[in-house]
N, CA, C and O atoms as a GROMACS GRO file, in nm:
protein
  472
    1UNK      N    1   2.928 -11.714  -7.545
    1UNK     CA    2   2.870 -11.585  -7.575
    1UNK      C    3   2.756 -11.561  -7.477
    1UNK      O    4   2.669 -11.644  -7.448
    2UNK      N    5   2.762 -11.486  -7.449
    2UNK     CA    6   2.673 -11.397  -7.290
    2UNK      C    7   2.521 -11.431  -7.354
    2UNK      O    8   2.532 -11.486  -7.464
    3UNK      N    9   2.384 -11.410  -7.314
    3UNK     CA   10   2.258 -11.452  -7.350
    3UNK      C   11   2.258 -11.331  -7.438
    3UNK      O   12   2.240 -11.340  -7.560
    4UNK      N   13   2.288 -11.176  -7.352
    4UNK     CA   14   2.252 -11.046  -7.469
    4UNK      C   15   2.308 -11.049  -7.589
    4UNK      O   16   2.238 -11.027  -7.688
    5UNK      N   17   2.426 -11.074  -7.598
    5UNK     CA   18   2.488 -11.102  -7.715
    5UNK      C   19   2.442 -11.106  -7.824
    5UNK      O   20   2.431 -11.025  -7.916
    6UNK      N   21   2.395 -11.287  -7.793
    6UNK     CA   22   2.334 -11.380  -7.894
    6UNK      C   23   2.207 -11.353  -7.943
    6UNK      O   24   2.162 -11.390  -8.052
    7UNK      N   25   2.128 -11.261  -7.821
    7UNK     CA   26   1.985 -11.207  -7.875
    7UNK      C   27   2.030 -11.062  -7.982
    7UNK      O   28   1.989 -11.043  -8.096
    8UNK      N   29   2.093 -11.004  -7.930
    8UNK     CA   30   2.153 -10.902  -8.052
    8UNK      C   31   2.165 -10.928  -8.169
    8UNK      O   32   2.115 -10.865  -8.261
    9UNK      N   33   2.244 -11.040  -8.180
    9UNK     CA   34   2.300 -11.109  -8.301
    9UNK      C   35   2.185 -11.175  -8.409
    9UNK      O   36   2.181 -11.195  -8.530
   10UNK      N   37   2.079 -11.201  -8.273
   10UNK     CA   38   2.028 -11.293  -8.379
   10UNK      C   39   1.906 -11.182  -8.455
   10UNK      O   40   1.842 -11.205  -8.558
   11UNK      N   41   1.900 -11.076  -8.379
   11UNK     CA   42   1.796 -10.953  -8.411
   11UNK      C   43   1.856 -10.908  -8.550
   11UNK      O   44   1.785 -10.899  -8.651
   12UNK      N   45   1.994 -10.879  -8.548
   12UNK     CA   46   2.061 -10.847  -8.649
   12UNK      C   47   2.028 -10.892  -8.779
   12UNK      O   48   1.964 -10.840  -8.871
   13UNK      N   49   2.113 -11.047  -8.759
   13UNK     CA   50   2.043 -11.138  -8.858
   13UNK      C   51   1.935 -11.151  -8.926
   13UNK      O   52   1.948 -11.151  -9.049
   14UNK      N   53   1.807 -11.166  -8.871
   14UNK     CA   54   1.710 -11.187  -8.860
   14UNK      C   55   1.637 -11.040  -8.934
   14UNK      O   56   1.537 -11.047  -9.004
   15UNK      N   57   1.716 -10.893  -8.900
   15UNK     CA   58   1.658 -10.792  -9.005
   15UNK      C   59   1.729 -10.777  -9.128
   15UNK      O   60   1.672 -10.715  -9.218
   16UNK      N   61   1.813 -10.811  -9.144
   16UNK     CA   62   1.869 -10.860  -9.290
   16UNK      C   63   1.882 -10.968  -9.350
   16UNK      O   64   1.977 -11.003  -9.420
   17UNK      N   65   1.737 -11.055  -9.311
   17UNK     CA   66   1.696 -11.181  -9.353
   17UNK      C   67   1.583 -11.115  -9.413
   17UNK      O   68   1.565 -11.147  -9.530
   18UNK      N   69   1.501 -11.031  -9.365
   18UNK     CA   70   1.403 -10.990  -9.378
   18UNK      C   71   1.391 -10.916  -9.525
   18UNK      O   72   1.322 -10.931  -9.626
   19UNK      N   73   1.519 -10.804  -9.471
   19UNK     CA   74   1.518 -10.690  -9.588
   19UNK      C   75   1.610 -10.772  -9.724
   19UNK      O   76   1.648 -10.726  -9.832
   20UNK      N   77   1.625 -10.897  -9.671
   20UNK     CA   78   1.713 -10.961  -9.838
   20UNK      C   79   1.566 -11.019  -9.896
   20UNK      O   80   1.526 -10.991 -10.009
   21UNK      N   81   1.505 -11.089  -9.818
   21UNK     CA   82   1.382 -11.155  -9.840
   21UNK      C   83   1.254 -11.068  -9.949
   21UNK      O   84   1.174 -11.121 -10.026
   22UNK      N   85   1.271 -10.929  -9.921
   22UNK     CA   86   1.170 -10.845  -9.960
   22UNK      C   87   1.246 -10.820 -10.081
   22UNK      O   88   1.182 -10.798 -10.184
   23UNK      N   89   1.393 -10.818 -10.087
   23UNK     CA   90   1.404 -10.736 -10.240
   23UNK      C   91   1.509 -10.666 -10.198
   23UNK      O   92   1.615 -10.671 -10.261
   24UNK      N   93   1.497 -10.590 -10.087
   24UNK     CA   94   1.571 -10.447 -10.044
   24UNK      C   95   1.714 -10.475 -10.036
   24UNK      O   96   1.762 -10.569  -9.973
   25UNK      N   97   1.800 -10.363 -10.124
   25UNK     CA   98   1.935 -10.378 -10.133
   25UNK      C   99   1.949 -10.294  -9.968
   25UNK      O  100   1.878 -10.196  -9.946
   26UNK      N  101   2.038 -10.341  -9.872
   26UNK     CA  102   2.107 -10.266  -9.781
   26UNK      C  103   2.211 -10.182  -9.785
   26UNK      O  104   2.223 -10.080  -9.718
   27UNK      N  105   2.303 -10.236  -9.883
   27UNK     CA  106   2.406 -10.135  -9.927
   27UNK      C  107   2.355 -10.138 -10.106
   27UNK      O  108   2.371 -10.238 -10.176
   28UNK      N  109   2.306 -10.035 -10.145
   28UNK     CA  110   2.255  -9.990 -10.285
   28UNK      C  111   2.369  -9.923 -10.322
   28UNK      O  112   2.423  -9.847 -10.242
   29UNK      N  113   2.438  -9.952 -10.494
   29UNK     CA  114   2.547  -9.870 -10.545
   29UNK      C  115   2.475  -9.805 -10.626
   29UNK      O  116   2.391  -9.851 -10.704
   30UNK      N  117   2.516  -9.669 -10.606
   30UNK     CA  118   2.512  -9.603 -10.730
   30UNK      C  119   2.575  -9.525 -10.850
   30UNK      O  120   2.680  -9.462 -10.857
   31UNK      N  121   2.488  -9.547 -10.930
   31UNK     CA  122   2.576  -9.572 -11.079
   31UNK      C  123   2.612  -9.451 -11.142
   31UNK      O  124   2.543  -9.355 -11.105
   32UNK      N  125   2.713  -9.422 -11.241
   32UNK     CA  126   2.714  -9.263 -11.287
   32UNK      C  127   2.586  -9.342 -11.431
   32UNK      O  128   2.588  -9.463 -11.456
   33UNK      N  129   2.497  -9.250 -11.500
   33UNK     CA  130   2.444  -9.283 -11.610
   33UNK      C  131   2.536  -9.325 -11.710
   33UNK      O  132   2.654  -9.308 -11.682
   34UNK      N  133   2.516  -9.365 -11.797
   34UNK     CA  134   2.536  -9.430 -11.924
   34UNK      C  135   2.597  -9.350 -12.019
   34UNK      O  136   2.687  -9.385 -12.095
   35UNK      N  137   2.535  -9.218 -12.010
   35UNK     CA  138   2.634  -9.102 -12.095
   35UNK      C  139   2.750  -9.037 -12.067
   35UNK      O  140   2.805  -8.948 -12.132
   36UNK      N  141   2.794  -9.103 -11.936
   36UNK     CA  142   2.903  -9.061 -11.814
   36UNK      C  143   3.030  -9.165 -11.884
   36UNK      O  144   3.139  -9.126 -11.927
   37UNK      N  145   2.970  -9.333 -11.878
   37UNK     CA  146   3.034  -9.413 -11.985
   37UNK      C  147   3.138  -9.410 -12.106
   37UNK      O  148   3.106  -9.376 -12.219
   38UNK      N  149   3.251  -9.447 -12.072
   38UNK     CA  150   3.339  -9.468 -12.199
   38UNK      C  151   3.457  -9.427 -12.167
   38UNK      O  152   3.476  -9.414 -12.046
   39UNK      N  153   3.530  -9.406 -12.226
   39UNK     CA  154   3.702  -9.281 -12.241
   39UNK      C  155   3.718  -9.151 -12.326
   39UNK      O  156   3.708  -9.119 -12.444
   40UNK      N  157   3.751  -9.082 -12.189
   40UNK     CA  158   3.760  -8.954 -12.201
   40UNK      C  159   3.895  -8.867 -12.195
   40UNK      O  160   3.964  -8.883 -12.095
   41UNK      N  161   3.942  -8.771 -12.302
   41UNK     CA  162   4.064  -8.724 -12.297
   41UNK      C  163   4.067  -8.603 -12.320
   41UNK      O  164   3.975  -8.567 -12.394
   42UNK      N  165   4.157  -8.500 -12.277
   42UNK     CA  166   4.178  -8.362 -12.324
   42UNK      C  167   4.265  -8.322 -12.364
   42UNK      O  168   4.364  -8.370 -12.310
   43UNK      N  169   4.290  -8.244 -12.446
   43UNK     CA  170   4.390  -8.213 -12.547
   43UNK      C  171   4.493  -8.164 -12.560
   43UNK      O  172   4.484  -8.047 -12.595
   44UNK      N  173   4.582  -8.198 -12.549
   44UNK     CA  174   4.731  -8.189 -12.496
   44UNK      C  175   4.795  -8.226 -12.361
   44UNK      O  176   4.901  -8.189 -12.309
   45UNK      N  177   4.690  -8.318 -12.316
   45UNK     CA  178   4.752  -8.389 -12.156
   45UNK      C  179   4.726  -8.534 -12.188
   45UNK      O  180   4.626  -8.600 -12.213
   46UNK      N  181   4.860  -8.559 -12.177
   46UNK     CA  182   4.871  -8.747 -12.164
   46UNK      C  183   4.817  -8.855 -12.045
   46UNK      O  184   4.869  -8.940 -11.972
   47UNK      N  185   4.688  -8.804 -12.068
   47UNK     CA  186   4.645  -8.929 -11.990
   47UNK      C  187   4.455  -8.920 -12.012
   47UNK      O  188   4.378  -8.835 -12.057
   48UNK      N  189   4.444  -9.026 -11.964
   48UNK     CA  190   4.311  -9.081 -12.026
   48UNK      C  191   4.178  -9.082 -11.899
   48UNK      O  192   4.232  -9.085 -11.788
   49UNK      N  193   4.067  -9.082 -11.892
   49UNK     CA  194   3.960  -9.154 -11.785
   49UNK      C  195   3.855  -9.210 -11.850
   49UNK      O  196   3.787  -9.149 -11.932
   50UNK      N  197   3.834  -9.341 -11.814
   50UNK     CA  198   3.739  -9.427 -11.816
   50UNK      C  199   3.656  -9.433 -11.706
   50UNK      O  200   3.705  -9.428 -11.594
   51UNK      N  201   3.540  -9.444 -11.721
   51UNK     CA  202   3.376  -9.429 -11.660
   51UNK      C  203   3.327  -9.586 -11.710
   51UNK      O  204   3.341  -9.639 -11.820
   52UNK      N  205   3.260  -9.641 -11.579
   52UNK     CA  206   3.195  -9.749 -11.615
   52UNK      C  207   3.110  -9.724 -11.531
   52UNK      O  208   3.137  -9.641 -11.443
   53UNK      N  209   2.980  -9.791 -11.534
   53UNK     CA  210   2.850  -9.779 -11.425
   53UNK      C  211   2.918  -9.738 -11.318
   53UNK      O  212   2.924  -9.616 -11.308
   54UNK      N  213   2.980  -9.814 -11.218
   54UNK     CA  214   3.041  -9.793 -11.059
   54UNK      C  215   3.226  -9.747 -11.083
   54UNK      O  216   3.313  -9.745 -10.996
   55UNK      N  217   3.237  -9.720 -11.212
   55UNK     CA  218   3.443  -9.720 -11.196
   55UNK      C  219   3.475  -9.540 -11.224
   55UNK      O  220   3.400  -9.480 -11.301
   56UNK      N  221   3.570  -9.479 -11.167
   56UNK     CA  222   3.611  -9.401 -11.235
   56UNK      C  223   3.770  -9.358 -11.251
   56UNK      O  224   3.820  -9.265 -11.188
   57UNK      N  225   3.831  -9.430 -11.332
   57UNK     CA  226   3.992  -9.426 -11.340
   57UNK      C  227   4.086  -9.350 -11.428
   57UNK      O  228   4.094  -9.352 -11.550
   58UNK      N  229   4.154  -9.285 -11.342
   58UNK     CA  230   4.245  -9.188 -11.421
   58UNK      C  231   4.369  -9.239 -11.457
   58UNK      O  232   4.455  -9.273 -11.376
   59UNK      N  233   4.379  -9.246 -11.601
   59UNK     CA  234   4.496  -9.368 -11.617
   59UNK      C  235   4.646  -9.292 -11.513
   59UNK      O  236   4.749  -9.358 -11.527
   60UNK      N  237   4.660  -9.166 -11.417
   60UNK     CA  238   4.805  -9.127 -11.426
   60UNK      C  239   4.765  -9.183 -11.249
   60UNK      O  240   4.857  -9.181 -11.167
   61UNK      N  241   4.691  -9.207 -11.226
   61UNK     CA  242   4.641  -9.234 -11.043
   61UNK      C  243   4.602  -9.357 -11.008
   61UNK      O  244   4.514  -9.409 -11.076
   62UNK      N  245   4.649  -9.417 -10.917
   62UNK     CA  246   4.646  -9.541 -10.848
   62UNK      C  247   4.527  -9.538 -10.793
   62UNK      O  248   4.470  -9.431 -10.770
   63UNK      N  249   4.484  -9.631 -10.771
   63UNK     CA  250   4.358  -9.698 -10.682
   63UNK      C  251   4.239  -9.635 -10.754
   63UNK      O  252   4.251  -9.570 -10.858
   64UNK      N  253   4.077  -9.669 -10.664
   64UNK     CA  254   3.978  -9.648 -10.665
   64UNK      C  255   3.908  -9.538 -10.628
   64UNK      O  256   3.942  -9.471 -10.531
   65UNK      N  257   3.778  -9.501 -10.720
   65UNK     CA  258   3.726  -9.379 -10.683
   65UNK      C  259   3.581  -9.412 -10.661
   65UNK      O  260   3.520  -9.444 -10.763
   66UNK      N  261   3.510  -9.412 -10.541
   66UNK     CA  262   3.386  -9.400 -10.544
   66UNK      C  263   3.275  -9.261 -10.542
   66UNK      O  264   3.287  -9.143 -10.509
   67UNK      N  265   3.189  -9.326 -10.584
   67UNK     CA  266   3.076  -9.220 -10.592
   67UNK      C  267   3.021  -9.168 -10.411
   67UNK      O  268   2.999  -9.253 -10.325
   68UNK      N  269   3.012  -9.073 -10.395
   68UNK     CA  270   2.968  -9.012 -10.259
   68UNK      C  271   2.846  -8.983 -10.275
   68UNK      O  272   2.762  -9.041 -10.207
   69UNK      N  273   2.802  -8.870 -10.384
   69UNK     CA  274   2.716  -8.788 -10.370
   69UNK      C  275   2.642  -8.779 -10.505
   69UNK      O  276   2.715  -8.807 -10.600
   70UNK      N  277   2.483  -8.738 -10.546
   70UNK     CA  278   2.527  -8.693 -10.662
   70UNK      C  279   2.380  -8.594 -10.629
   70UNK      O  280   2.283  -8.643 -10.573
   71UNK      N  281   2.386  -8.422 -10.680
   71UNK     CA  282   2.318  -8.348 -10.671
   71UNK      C  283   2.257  -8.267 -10.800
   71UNK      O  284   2.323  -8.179 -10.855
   72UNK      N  285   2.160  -8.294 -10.832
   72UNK     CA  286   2.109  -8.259 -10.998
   72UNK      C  287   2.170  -8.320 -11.064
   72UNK      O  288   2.155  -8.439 -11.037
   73UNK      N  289   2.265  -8.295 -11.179
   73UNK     CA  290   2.343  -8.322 -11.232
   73UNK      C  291   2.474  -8.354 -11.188
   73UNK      O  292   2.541  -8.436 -11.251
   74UNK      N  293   2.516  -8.299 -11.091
   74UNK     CA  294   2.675  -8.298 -11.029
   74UNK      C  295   2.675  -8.403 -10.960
   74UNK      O  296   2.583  -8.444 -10.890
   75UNK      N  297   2.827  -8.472 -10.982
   75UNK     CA  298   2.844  -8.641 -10.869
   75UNK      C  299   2.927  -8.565 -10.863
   75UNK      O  300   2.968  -8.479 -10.941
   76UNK      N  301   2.968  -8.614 -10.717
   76UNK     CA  302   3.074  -8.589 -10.625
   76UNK      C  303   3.181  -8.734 -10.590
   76UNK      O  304   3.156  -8.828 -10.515
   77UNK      N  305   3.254  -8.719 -10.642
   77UNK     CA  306   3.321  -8.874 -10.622
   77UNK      C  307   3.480  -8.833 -10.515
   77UNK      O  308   3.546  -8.730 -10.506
   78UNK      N  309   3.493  -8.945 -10.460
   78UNK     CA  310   3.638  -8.940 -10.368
   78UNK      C  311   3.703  -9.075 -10.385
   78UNK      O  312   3.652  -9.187 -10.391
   79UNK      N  313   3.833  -9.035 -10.391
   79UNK     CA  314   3.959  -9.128 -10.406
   79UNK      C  315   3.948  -9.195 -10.285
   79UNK      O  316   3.914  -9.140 -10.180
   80UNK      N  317   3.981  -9.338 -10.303
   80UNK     CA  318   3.942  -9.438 -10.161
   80UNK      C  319   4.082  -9.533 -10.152
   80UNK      O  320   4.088  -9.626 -10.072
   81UNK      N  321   4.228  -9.491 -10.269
   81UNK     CA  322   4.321  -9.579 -10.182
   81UNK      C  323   4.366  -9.556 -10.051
   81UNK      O  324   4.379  -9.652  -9.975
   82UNK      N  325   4.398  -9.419 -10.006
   82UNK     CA  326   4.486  -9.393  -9.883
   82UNK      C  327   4.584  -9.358  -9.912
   82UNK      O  328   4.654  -9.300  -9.830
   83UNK      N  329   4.626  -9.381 -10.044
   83UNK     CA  330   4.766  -9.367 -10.059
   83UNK      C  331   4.844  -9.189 -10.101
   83UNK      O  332   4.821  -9.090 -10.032
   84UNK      N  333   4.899  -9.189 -10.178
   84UNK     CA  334   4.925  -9.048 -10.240
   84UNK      C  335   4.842  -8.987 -10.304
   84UNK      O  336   4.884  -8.879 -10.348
   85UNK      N  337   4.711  -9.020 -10.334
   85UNK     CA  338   4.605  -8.974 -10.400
   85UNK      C  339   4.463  -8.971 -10.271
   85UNK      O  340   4.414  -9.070 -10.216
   86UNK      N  341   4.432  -8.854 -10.255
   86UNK     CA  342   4.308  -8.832 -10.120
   86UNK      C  343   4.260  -8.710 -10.196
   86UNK      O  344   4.337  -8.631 -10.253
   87UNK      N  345   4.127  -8.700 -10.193
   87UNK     CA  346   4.030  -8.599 -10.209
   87UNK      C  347   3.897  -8.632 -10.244
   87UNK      O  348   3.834  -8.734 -10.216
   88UNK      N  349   3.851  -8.505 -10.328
   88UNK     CA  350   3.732  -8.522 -10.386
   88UNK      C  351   3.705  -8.431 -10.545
   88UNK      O  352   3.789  -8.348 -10.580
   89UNK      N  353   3.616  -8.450 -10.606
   89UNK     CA  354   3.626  -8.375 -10.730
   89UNK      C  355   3.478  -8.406 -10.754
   89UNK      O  356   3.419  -8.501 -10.704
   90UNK      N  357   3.430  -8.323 -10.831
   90UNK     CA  358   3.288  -8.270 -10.882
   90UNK      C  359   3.309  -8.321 -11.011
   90UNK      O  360   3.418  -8.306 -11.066
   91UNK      N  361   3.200  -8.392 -11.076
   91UNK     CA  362   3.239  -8.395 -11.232
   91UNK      C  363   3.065  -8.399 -11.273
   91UNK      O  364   2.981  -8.439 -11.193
   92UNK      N  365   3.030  -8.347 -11.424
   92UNK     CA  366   2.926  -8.294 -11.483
   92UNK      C  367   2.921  -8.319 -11.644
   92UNK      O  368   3.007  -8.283 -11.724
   93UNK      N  369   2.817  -8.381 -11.669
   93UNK     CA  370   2.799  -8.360 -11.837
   93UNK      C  371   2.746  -8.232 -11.871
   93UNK      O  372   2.641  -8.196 -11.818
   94UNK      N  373   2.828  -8.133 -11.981
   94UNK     CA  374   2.759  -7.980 -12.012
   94UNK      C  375   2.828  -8.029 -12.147
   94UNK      O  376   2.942  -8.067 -12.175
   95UNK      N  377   2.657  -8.002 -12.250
   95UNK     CA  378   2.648  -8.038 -12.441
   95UNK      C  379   2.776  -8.134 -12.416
   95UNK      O  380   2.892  -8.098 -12.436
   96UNK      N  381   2.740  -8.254 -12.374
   96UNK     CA  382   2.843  -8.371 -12.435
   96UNK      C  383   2.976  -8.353 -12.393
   96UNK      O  384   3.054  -8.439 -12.433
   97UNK      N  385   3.022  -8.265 -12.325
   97UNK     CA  386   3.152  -8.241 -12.240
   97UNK      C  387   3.168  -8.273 -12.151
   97UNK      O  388   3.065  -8.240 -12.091
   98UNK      N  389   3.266  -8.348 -12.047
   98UNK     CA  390   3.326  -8.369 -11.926
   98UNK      C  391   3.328  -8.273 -11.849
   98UNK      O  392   3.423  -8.207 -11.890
   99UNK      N  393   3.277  -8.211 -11.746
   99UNK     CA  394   3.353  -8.126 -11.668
   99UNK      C  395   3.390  -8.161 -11.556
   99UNK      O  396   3.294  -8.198 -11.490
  100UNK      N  397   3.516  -8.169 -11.484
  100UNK     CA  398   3.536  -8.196 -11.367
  100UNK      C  399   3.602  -8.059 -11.320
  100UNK      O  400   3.659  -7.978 -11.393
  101UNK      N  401   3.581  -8.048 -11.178
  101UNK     CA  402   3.596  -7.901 -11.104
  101UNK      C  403   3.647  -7.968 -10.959
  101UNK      O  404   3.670  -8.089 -10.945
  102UNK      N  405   3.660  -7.871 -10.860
  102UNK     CA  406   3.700  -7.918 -10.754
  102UNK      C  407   3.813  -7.995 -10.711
  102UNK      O  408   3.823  -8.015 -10.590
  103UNK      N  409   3.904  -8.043 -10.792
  103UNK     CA  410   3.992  -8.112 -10.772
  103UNK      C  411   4.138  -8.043 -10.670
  103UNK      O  412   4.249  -7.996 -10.690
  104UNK      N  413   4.016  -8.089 -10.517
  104UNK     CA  414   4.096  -8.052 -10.414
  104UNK      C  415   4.174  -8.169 -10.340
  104UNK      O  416   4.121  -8.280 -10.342
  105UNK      N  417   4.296  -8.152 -10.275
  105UNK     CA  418   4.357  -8.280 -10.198
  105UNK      C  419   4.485  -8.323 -10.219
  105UNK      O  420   4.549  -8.253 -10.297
  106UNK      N  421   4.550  -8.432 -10.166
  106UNK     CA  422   4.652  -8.431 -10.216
  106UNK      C  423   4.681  -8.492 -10.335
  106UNK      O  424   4.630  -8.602 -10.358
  107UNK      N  425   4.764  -8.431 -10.427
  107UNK     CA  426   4.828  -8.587 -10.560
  107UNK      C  427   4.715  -8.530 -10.615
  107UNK      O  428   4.731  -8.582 -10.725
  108UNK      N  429   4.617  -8.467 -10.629
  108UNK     CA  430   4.526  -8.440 -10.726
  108UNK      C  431   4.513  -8.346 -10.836
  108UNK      O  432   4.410  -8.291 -10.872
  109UNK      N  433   4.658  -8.333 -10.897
  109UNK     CA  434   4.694  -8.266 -10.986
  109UNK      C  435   4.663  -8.246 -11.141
  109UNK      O  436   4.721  -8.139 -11.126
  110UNK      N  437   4.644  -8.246 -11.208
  110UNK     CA  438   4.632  -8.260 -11.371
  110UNK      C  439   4.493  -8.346 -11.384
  110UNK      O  440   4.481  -8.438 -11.465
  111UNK      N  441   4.392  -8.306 -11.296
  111UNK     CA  442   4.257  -8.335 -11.372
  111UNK      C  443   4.105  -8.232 -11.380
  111UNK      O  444   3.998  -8.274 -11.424
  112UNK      N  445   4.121  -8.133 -11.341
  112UNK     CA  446   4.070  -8.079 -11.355
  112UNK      C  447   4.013  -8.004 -11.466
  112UNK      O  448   4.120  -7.967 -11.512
  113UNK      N  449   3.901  -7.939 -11.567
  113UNK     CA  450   3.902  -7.910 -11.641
  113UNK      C  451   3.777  -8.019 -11.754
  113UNK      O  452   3.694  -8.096 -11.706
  114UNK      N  453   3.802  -7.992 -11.917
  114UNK     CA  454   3.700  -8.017 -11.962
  114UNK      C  455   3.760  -8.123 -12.058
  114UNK      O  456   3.865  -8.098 -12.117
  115UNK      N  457   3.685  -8.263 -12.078
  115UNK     CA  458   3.731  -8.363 -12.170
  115UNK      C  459   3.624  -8.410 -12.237
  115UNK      O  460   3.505  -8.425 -12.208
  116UNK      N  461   3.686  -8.427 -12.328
  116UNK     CA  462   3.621  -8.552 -12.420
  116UNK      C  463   3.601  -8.664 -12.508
  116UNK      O  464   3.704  -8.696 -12.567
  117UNK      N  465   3.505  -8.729 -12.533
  117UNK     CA  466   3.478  -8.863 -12.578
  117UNK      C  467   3.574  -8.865 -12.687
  117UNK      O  468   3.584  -8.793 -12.786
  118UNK      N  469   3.656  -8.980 -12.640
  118UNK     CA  470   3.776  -9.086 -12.694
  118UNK      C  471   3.716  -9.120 -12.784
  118UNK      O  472   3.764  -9.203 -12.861
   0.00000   0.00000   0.00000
């Protein structure tokens, strides 16, 4: 390995020795709240979503959804398999209701709209 390299490398190292040392998360997750939490359903569509701190799964859709964004109240979350499911969707607590909106992309069919606690 060339001299620059290894001085790169070790600069690297050496600032995420630092920032583990102090406390500081480098990659910080963030969480939907606690009232976001549980299983959620709407009424007359067969299928379910569960909310955990970092999860959000639609029992009829494959893979994972992470959190992107979250603005006042509104998170913005996007589908992260690759597969037949790609987008993004808005979702909101209004008086104890689910709302999810936006449900643009592909395969992102039948979730849009208002649910609630299972």
């Amino acid at each position: 390995m060339k001299k620059k390299k290894k001085l790169v490398l070790g600069f690297a190292i050496l600032i995420v020795a630092i920032f583990t040392l102090a406390g500081c998360d480098l990659f910080p997750t963030v969480e939907f709240p606690q009232e976001f939490w549980g299983t959620w359903k709407r009424d007359g569509i067969n299928n379910t979503l569960t909310i955990s701190a970092t999860t959000y799964n639609l029992s009829h859709q494959s893979g994972h959804w992470i959190l992107v964004s979250i603005s006042g109240n509104t998170y913005t979350i996007r589908h992260s398999d690759g597969g037949d499911y790609r987008g993004t969707e808005t979702i909101r607590l209004v008086n104890g209701r689910l709302e999810i909106n936006s449900c643009n992309g592909t395969g992102l069919d039948n979730c849009g709209g208002t649910w609630i606690r299972q």
